[in-house]
PyMOL CGO cylinders between C-alpha atoms (Angstrom):
from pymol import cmd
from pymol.cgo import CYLINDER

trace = [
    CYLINDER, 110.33, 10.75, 15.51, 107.86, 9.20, 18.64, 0.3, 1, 1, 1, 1, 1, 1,
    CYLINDER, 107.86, 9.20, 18.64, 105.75, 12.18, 17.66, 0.3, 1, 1, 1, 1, 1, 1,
    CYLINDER, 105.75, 12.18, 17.66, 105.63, 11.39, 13.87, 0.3, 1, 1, 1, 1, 1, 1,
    CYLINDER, 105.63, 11.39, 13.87, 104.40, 8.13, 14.64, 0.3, 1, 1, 1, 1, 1, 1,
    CYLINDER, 104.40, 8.13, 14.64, 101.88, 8.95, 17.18, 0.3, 1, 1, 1, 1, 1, 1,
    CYLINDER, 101.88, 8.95, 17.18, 100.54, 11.34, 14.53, 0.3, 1, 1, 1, 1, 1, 1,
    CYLINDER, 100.54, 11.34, 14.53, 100.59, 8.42, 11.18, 0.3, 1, 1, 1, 1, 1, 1,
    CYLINDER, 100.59, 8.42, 11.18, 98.75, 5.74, 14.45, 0.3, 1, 1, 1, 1, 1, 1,
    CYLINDER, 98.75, 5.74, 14.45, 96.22, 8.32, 15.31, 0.3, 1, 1, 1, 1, 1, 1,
    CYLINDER, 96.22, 8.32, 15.31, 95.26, 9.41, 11.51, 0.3, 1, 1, 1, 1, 1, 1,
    CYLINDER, 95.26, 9.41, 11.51, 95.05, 5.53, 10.95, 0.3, 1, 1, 1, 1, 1, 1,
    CYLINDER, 95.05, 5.53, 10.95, 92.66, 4.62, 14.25, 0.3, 1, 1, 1, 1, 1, 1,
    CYLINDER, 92.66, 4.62, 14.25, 90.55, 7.12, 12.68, 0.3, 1, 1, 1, 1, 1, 1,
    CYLINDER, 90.55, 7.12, 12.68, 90.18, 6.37, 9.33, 0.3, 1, 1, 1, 1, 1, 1,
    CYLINDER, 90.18, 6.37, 9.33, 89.78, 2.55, 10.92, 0.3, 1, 1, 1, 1, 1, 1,
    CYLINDER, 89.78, 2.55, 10.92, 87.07, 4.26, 12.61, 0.3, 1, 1, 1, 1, 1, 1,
    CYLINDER, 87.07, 4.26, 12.61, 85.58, 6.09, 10.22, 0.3, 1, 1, 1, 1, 1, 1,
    CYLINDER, 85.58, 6.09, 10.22, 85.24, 3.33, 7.72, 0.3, 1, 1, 1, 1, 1, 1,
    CYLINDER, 85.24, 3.33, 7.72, 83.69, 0.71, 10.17, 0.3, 1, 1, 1, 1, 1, 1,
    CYLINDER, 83.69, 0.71, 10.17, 81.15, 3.17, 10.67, 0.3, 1, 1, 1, 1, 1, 1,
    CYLINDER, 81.15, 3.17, 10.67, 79.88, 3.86, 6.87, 0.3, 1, 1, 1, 1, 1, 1,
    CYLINDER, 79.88, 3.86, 6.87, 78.70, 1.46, 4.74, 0.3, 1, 1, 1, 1, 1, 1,
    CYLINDER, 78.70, 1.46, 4.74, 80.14, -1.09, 2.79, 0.3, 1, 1, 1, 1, 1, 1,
    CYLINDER, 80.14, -1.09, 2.79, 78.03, 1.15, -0.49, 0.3, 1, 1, 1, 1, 1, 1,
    CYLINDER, 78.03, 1.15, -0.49, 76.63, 4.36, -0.92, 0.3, 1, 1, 1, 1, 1, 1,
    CYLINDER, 76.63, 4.36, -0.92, 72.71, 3.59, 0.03, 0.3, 1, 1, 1, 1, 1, 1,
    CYLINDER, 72.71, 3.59, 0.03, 70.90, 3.56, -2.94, 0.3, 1, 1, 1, 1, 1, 1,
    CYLINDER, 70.90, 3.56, -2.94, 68.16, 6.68, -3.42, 0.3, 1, 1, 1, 1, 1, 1,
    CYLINDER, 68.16, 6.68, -3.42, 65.69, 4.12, -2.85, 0.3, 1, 1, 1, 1, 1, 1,
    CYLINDER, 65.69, 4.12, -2.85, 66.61, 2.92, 0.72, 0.3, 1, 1, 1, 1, 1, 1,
    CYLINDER, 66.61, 2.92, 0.72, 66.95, 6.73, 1.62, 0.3, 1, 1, 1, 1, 1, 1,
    CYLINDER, 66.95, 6.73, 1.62, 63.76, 7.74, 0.60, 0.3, 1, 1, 1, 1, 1, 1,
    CYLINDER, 63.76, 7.74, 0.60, 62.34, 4.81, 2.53, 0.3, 1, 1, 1, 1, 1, 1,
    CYLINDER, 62.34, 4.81, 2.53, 64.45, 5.25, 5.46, 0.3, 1, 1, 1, 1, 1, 1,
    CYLINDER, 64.45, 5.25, 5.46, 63.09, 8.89, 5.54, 0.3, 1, 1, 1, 1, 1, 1,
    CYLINDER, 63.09, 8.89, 5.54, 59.44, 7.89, 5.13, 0.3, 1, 1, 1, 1, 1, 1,
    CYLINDER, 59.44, 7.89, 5.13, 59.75, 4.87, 8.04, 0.3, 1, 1, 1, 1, 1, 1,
    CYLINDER, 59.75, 4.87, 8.04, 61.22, 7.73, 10.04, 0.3, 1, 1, 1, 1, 1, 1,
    CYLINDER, 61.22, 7.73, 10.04, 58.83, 10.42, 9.36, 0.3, 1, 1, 1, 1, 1, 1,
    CYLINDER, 58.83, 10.42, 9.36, 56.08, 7.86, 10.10, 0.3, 1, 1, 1, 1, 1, 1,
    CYLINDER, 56.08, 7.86, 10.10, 57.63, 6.65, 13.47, 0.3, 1, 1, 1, 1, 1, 1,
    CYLINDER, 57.63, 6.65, 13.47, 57.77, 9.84, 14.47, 0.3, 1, 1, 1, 1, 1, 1,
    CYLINDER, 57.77, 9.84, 14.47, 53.75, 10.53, 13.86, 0.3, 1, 1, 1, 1, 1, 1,
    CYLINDER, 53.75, 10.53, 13.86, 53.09, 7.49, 15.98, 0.3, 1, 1, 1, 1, 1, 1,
    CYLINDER, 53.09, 7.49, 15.98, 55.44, 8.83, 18.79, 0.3, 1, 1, 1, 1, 1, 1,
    CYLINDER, 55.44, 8.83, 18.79, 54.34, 12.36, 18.82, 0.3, 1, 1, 1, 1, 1, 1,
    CYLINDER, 54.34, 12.36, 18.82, 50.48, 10.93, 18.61, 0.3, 1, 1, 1, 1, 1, 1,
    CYLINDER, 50.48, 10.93, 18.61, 50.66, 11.11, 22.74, 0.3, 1, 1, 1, 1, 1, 1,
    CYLINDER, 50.66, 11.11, 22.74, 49.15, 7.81, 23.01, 0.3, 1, 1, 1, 1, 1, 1,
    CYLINDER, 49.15, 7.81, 23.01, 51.60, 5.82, 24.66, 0.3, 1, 1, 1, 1, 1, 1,
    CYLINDER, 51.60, 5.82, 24.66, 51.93, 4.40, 28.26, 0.3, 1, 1, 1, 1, 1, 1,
    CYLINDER, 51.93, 4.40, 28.26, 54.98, 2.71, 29.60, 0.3, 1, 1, 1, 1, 1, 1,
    CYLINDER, 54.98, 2.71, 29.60, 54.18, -0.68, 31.83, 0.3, 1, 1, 1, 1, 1, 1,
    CYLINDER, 54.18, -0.68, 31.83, 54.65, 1.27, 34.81, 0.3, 1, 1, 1, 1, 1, 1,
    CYLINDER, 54.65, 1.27, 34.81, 52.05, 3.84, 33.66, 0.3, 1, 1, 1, 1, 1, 1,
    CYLINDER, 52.05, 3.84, 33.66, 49.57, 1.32, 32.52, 0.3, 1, 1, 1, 1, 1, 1,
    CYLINDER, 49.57, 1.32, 32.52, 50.03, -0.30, 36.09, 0.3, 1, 1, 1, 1, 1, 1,
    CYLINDER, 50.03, -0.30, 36.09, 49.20, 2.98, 37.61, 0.3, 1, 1, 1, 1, 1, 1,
    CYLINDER, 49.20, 2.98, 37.61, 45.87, 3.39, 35.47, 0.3, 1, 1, 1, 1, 1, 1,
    CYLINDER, 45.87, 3.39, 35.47, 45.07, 0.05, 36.21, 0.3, 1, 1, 1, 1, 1, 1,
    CYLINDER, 45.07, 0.05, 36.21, 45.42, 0.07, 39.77, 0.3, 1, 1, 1, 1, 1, 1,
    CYLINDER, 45.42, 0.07, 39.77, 48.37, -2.79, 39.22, 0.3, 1, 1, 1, 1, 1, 1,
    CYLINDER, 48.37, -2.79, 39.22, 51.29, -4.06, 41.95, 0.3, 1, 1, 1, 1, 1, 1,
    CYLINDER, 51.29, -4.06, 41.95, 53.80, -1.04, 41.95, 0.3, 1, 1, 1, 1, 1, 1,
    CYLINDER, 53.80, -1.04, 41.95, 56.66, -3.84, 42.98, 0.3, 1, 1, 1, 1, 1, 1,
    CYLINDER, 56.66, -3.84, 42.98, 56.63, -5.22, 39.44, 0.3, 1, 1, 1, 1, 1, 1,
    CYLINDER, 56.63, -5.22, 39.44, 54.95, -2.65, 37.60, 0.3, 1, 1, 1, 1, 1, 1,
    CYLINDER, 54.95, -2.65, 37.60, 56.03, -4.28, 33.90, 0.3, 1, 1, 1, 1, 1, 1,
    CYLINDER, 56.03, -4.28, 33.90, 54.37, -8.01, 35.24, 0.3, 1, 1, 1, 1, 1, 1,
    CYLINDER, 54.37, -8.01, 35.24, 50.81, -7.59, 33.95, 0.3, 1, 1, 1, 1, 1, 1,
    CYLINDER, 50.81, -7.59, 33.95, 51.39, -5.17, 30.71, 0.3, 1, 1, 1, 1, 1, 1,
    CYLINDER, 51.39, -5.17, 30.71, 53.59, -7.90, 29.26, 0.3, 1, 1, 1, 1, 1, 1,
    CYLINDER, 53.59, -7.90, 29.26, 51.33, -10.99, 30.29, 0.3, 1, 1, 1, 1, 1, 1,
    CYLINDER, 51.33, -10.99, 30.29, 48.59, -8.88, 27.99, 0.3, 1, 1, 1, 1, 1, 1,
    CYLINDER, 48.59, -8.88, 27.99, 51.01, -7.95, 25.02, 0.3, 1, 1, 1, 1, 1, 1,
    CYLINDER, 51.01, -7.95, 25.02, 52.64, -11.78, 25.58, 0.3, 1, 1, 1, 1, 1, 1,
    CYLINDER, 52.64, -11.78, 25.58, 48.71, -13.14, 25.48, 0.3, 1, 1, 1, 1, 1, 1,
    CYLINDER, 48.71, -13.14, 25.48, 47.97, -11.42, 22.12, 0.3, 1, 1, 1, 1, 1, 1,
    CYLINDER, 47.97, -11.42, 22.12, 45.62, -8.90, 24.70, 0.3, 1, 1, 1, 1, 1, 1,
    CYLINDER, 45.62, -8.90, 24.70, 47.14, -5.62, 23.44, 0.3, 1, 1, 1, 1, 1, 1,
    CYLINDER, 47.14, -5.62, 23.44, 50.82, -4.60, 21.29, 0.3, 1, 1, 1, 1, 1, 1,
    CYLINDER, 50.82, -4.60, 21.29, 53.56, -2.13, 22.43, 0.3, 1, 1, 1, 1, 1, 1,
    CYLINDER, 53.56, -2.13, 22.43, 55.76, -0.20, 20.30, 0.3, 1, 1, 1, 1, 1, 1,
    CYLINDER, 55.76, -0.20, 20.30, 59.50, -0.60, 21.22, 0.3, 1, 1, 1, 1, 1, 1,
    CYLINDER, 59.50, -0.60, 21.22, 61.47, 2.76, 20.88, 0.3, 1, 1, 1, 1, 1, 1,
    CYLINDER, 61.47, 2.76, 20.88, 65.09, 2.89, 22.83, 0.3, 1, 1, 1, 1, 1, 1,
    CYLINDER, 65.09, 2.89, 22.83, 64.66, -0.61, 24.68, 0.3, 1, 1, 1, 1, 1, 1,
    CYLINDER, 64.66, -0.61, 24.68, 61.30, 0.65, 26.61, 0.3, 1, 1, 1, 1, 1, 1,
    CYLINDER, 61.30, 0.65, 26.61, 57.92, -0.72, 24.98, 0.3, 1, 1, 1, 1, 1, 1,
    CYLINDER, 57.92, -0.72, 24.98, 55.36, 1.59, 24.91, 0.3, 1, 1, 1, 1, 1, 1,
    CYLINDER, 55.36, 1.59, 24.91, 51.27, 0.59, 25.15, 0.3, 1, 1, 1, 1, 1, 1,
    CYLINDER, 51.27, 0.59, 25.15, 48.72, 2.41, 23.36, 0.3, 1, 1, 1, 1, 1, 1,
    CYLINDER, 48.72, 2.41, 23.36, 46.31, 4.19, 25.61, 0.3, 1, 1, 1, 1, 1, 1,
    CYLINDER, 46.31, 4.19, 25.61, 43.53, 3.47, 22.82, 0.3, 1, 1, 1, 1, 1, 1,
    CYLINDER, 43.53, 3.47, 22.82, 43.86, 0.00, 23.93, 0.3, 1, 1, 1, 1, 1, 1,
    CYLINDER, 43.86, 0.00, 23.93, 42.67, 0.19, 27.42, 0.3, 1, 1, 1, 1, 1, 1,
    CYLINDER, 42.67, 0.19, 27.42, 39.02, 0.03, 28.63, 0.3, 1, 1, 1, 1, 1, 1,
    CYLINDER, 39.02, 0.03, 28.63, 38.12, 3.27, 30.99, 0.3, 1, 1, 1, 1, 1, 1,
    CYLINDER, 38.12, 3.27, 30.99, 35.28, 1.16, 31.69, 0.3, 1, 1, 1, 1, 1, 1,
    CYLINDER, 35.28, 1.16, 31.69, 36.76, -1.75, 33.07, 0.3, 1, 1, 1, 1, 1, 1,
    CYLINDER, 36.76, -1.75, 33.07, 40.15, -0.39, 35.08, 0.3, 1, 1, 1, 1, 1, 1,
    CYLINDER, 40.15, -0.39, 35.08, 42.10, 0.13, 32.40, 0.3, 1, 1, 1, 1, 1, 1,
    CYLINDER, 42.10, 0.13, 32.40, 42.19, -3.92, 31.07, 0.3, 1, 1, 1, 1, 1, 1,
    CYLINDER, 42.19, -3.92, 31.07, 43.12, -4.08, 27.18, 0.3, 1, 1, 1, 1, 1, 1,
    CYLINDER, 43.12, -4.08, 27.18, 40.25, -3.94, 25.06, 0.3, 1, 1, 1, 1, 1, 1,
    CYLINDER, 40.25, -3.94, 25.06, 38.29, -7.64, 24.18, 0.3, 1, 1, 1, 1, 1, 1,
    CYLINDER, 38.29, -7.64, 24.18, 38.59, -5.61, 20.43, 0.3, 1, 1, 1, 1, 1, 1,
    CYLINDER, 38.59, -5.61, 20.43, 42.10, -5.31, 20.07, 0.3, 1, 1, 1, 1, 1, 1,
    CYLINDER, 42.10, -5.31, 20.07, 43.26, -9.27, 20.65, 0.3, 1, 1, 1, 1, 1, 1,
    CYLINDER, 43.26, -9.27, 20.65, 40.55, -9.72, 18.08, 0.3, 1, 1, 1, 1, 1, 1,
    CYLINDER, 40.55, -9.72, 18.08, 42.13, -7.15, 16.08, 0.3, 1, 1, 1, 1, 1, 1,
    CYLINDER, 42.13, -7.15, 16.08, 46.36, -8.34, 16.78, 0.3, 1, 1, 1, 1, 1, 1,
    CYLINDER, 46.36, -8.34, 16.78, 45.24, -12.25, 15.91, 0.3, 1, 1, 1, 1, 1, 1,
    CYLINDER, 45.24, -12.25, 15.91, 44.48, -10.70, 12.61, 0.3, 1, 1, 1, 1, 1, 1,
    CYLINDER, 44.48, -10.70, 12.61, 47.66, -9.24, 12.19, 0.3, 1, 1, 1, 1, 1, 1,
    CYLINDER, 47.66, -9.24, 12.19, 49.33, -11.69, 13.75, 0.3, 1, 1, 1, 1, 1, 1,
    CYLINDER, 49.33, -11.69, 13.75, 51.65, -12.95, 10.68, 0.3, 1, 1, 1, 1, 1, 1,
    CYLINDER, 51.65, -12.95, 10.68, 51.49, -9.82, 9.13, 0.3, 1, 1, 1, 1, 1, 1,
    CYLINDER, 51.49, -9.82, 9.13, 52.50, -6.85, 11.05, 0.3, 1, 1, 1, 1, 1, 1,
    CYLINDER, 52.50, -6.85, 11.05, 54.80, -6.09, 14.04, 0.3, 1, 1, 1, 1, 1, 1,
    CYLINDER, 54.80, -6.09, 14.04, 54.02, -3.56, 16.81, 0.3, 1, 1, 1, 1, 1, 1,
    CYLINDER, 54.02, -3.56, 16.81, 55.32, -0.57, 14.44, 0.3, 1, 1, 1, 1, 1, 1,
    CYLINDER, 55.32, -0.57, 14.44, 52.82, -1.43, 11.36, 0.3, 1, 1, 1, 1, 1, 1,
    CYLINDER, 52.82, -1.43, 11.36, 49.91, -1.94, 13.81, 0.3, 1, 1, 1, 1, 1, 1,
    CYLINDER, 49.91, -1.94, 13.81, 50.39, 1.08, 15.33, 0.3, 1, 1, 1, 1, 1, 1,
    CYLINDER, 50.39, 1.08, 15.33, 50.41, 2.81, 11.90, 0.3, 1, 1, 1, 1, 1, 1,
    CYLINDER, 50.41, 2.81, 11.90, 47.15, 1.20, 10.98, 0.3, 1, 1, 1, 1, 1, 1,
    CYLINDER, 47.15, 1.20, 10.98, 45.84, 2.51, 13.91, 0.3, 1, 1, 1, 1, 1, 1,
    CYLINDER, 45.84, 2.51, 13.91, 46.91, 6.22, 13.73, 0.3, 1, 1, 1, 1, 1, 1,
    CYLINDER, 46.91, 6.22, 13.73, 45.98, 6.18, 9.87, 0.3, 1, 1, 1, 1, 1, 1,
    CYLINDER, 45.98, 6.18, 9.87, 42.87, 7.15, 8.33, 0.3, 1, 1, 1, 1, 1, 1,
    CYLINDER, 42.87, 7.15, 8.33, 40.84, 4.08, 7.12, 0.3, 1, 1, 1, 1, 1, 1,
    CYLINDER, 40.84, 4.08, 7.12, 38.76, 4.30, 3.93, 0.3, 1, 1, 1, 1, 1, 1,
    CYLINDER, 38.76, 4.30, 3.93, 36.95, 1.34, 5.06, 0.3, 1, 1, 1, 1, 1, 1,
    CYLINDER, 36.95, 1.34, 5.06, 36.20, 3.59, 8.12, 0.3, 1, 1, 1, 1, 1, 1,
    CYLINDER, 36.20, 3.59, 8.12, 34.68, 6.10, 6.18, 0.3, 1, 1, 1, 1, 1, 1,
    CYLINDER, 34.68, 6.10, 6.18, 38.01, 8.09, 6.77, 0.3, 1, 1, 1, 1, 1, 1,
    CYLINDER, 38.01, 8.09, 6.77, 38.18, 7.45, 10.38, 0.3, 1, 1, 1, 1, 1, 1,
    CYLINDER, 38.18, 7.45, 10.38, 41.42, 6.61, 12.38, 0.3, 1, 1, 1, 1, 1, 1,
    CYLINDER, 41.42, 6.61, 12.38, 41.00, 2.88, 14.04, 0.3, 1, 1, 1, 1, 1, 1,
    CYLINDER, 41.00, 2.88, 14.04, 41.88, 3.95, 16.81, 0.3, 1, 1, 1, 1, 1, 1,
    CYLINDER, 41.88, 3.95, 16.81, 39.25, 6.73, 17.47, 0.3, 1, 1, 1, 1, 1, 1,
    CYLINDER, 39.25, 6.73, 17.47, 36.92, 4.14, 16.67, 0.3, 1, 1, 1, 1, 1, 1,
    CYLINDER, 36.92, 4.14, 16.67, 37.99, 0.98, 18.34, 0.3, 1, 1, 1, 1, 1, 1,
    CYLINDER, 37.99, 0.98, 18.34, 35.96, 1.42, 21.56, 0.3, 1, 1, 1, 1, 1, 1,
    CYLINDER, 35.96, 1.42, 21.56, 32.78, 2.55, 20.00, 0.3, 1, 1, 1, 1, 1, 1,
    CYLINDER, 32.78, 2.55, 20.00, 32.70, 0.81, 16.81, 0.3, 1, 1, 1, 1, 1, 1,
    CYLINDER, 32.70, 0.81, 16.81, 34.45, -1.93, 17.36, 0.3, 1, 1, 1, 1, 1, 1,
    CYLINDER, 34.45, -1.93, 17.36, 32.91, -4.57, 14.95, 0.3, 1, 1, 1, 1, 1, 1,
    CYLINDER, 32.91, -4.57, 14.95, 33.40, -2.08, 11.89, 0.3, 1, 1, 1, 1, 1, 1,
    CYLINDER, 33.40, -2.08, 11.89, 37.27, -1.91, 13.20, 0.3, 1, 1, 1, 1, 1, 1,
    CYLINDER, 37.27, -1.91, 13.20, 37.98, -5.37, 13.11, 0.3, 1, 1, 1, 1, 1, 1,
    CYLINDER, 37.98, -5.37, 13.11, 35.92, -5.53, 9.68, 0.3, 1, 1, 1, 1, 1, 1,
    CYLINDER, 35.92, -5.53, 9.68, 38.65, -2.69, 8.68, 0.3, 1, 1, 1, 1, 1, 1,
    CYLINDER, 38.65, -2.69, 8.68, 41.61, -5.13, 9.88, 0.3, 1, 1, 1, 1, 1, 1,
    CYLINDER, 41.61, -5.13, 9.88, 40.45, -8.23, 7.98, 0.3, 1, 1, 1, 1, 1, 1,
    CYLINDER, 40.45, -8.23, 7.98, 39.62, -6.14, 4.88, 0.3, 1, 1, 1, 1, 1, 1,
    CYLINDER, 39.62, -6.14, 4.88, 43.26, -5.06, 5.02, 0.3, 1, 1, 1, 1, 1, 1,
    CYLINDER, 43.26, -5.06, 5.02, 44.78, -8.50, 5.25, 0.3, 1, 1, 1, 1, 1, 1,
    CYLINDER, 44.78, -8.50, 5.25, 42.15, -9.30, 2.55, 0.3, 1, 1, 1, 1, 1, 1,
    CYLINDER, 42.15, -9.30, 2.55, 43.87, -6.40, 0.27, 0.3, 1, 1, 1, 1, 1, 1,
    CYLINDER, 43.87, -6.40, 0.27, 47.76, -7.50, 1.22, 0.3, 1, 1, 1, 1, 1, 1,
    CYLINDER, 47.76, -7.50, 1.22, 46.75, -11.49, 0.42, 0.3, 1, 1, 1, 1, 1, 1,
    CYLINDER, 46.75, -11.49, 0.42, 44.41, -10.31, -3.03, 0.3, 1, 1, 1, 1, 1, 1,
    CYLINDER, 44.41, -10.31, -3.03, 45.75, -6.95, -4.08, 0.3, 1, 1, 1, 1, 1, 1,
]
cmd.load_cgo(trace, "trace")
């Protein structure tokens, strides 16, 4: 009989289980296909290679090694450059640092982030910035933001301009 009821408690904890981990609803066809195309697009930005954790950023830069995270988030807290948070480590794009000057965050890209301030987090920039830009003449941002960075920041506000007119 112990056995019998082991068995019926065991079947129960796991359809308890089971359910608390579906959803209250089938997701509708919609949310799927957007929850596939968020996905497929996180992915891009991932597998784009241009990410630096703090402690890598430190080690370009020529930072303190005893708190290598310090100066990486002062810049992304200052509106000085964005991270992407995947699996609780933010990643920095490598497009955002200055060769030139040690590896500091590029005078573009605050100019850039305080335009997209209220309107994108660090995902949506970073899609802007891998995506080809009409406005750019079918450039990525990114490739251009050292060079050409006027016309990028021209590209940023003209896509604000589009979300607030279009």
């Amino acid at each position: 009989m112990f056995e019998v009821f082991k068995e019926r408690q065991e079947k129960q904890s796991l359809e308890i289980l089971v359910g608390s981990m579906l959803p209250k609803a089938p997701a509708s066809p919609h949310l799927m296909k957007e929850a596939a195309m968020l996905l497929q697009a996180r992915k891009a930005v991932l597998e784009s290679g241009n990410w630096l954790t703090a402690a890598d950023v430190s080690q370009l830069a020529g930072l303190s090694t005893t708190n290598p995270s310090a100066q990486p988030n002062k810049w992304k807290k200052s509106g000085q450059i964005f991270a992407i948070h995947h699996n609780g480590i933010d990643y920095f794009p490598d497009y955002g640092l200055d060769r030139n000057t040690q590896f500091r965050p590029l005078k573009a890209l605050s100019d850039v982030l305080k335009i997209f301030a209220d309107h994108k987090d660090g995902w949506g920039i970073a899609f802007w910035f891998l995506s080809v830009n009409s406005f750019l003449g079918g450039q990525r941002p990114q490739d251009m933001l050292a060079k050409h960075s006027e016309r990028v920041i021209e590209a940023a506000r003209d896509e604000i301009e589009g979300v607030g007119h279009g």
